[in-house]
Backbone bond lengths (Angstrom), bond angles and torsions (degrees), N, CA, C in turn:
res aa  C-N    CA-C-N  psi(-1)  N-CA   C-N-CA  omega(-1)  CA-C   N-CA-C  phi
1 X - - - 1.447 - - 1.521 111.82 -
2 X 1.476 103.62 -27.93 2.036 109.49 -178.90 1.604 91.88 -59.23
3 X 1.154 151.62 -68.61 1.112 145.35 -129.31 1.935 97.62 -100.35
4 X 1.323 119.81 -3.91 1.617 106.69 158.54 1.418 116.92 -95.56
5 X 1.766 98.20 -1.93 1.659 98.07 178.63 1.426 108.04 -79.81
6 X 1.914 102.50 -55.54 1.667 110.49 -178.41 1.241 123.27 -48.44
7 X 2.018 112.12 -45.70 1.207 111.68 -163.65 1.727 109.70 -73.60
8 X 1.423 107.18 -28.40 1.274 137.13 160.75 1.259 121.05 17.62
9 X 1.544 90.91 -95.09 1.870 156.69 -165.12 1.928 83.06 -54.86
10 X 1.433 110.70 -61.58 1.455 107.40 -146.84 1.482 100.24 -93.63
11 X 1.769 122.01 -14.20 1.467 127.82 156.74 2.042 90.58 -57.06
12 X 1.055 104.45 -109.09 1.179 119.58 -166.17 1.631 124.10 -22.58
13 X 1.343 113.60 -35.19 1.579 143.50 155.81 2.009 91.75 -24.36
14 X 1.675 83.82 -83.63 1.383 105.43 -166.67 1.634 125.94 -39.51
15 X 1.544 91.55 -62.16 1.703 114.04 155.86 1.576 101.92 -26.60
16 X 1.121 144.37 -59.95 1.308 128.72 -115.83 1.956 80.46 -117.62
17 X 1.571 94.58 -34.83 1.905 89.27 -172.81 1.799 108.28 -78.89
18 X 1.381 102.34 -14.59 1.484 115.50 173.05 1.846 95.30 -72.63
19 X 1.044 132.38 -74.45 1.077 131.34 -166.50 1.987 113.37 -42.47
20 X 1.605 109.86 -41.90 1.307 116.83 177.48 1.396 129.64 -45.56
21 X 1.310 84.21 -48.99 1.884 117.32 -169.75 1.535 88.13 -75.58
22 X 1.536 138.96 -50.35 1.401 128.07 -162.00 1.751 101.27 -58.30
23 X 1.823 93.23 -54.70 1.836 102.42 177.65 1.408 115.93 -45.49
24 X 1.487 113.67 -49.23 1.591 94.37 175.56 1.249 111.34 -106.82
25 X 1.336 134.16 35.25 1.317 116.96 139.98 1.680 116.13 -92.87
26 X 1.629 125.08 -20.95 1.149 123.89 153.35 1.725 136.11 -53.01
27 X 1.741 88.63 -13.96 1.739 93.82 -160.79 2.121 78.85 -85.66
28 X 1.188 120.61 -43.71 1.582 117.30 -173.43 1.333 100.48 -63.52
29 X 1.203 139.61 -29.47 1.136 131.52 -150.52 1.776 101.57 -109.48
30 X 0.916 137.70 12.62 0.974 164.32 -146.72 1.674 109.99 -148.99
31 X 1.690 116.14 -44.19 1.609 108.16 -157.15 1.849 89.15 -67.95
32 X 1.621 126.05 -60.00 1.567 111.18 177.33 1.462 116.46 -2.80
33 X 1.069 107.13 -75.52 1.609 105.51 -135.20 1.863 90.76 -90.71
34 X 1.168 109.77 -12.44 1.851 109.89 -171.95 1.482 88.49 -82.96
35 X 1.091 124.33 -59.76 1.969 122.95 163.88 1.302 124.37 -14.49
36 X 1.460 106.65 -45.81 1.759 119.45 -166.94 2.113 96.15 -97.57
37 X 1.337 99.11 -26.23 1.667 94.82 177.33 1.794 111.79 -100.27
38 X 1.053 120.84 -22.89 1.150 122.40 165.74 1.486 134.56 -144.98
39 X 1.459 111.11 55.75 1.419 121.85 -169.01 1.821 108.94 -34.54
40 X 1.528 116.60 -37.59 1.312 83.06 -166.23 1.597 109.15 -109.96
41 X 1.366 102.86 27.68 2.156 103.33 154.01 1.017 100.84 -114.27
42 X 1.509 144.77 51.71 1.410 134.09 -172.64 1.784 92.97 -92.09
43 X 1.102 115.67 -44.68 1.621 129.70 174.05 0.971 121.65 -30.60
44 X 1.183 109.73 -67.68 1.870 147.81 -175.13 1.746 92.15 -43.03
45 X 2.130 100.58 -71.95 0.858 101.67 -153.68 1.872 121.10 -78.60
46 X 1.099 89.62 -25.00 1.925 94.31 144.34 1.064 129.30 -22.60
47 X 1.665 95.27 -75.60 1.218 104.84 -164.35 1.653 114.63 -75.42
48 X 0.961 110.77 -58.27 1.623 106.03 170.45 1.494 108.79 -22.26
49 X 1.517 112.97 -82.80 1.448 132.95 -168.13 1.741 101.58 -42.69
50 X 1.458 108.83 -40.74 1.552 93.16 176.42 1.950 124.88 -81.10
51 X 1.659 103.94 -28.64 1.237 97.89 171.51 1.553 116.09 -52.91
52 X 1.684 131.79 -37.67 1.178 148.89 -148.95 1.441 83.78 -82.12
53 X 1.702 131.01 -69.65 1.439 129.90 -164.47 1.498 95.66 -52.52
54 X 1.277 128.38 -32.16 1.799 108.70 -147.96 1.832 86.86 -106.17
55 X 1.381 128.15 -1.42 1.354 127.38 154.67 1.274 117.14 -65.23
56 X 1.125 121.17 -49.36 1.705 126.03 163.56 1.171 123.32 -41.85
57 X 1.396 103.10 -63.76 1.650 124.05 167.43 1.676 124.76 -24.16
58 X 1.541 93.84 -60.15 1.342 109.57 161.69 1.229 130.89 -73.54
59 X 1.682 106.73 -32.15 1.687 101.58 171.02 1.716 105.09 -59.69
60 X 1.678 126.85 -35.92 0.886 132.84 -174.91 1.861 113.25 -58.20
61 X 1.167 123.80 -62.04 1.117 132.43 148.87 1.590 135.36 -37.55
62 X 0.993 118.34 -23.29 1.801 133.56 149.00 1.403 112.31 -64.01
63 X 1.355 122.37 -46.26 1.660 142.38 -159.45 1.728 79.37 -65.77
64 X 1.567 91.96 -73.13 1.840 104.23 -163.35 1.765 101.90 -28.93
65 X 1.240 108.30 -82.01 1.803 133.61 177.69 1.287 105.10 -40.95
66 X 1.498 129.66 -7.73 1.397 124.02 -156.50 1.606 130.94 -0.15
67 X 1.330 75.49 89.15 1.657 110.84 173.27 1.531 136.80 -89.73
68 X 0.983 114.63 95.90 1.465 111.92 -175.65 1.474 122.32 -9.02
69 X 1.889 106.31 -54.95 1.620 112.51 -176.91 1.407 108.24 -67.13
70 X 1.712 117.86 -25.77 1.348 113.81 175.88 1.615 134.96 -70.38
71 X 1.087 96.30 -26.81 1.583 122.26 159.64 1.825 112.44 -63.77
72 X 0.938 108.96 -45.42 1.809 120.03 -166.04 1.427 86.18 -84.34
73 X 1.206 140.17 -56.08 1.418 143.36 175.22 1.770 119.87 -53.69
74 X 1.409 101.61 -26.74 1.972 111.95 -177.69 1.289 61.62 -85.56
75 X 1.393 140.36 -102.30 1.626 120.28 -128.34 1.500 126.94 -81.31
76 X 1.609 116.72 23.62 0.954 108.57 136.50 1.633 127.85 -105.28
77 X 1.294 115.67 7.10 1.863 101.33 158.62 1.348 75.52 -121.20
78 X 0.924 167.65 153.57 1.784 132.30 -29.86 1.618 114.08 -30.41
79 X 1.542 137.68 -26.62 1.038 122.90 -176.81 1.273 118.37 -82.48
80 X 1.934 95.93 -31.46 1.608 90.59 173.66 1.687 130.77 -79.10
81 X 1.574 119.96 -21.25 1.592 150.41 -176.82 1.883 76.27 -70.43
82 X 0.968 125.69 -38.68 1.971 120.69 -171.41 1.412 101.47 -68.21
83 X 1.426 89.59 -54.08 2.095 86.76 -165.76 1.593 100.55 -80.10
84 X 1.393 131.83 -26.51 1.416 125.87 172.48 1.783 106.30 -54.27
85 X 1.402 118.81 -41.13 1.409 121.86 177.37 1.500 123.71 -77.28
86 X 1.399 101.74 -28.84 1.319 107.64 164.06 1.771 117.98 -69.94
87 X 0.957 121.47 -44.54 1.820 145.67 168.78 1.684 93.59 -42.58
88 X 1.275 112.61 -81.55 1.663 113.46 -164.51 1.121 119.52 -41.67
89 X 1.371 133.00 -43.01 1.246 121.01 175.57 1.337 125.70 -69.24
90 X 0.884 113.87 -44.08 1.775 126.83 154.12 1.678 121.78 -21.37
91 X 1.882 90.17 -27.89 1.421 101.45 -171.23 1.258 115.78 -110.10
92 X 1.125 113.92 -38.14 1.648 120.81 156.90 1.260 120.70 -78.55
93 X 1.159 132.77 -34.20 1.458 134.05 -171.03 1.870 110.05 70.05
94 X 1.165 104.79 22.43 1.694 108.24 175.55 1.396 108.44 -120.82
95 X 1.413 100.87 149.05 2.276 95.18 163.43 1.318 87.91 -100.04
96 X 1.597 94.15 153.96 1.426 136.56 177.70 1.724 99.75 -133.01
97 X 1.304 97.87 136.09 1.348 130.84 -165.27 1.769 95.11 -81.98
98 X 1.423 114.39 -41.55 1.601 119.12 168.39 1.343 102.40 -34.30
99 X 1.472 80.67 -84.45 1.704 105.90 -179.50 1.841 132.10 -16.68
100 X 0.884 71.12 -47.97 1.662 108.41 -177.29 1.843 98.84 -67.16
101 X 1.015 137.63 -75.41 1.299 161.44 145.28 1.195 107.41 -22.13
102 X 1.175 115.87 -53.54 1.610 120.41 177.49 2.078 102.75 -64.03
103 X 1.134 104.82 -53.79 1.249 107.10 176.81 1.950 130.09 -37.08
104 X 1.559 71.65 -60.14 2.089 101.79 179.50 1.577 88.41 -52.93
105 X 1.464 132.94 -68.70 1.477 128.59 -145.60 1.376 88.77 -78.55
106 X 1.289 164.13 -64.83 1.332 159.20 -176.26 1.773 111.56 -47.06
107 X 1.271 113.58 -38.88 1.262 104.40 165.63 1.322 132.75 -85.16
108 X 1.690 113.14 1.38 1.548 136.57 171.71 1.273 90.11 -90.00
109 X 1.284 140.23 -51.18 1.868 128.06 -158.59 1.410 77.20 -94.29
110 X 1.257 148.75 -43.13 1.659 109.40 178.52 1.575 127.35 -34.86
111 X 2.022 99.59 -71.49 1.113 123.20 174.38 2.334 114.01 -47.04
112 X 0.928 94.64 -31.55 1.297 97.64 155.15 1.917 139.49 -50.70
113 X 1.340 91.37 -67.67 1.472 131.08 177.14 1.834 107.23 -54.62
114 X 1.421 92.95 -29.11 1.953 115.77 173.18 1.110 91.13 -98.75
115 X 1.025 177.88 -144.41 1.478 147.76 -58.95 1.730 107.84 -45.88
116 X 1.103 87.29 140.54 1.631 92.43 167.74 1.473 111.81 -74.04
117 X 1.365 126.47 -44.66 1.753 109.34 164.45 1.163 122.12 -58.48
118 X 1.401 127.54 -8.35 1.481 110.81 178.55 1.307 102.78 -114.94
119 X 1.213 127.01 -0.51 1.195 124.78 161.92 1.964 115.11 -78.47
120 X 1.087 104.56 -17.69 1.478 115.12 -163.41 1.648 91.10 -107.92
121 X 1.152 125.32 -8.26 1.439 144.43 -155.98 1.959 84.14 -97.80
122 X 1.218 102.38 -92.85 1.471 113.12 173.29 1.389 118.59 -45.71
123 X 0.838 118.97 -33.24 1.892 117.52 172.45 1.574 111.26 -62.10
124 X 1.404 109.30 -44.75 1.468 119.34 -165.82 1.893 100.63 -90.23
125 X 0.937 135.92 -12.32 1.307 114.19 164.08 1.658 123.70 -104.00
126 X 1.494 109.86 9.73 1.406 122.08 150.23 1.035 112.34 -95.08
127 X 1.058 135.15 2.10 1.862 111.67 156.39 1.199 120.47 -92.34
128 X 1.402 126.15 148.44 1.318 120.68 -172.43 1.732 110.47 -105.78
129 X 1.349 101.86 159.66 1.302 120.57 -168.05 1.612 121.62 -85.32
């Protein structure tokens, strides 16, 4: 079980700093053309989209350090990346192969995030000695 905790941390780590970097490289790649369609939420929508990437970021960076808040933070956007995947189809009425994928890896770093060694993993290197 030690080696699904260790190897774990730096799967799931990764996942989560991969996911950050996609959000804010979408939020730049994205500000162009939202500028020319809606000059005056360009701010708004910045800003939102970047607090959300650099929340990841940090959940990602908690994971690494294994941090209690980083753990409590992976499973709450795995819960929310769940109900966002659960929501879309509802809204399109199509499967998406993303989607789909997006689902499986959020319900793997859930089921992760529950282990009792990594829960006992993260508990025990926030307490101090």
């Amino acid at each position: 079980m030690s080696k699904i905790v260790d190897w774990g941390h730096w799967l799931v780590g990764a996942l989560f700093a991969t996911w950050g970097v996609a959000l804010l490289w979408g939020t730049i790649a994205k500000t162009p053309s939202f500028l020319r369609q809606r000059p005056d939420e360009v701010t708004y929508f910045a800003l939102s989209e970047s607090a959300f990437s650099i929340t990841v970021l940090l959940c990602a960076w908690g994971i690494f350090k294994r941090r209690r808040w980083g753990r409590s933070l992976g499973i709450a956007l795995c819960a929310f990346a769940l109900a966002e995947v659960a929501l879309v189809p509802s809204l399109t009425r199509e499967f998406d192969r993303g989607l789909a994928f997006m689902a499986v890896l959020a319900c793997s770093t859930l089921v992760w995030l529950f282990l009792p060694g990594v829960r006992a993993d993260y508990s025990r290197r926030d307490q101090t000695a």
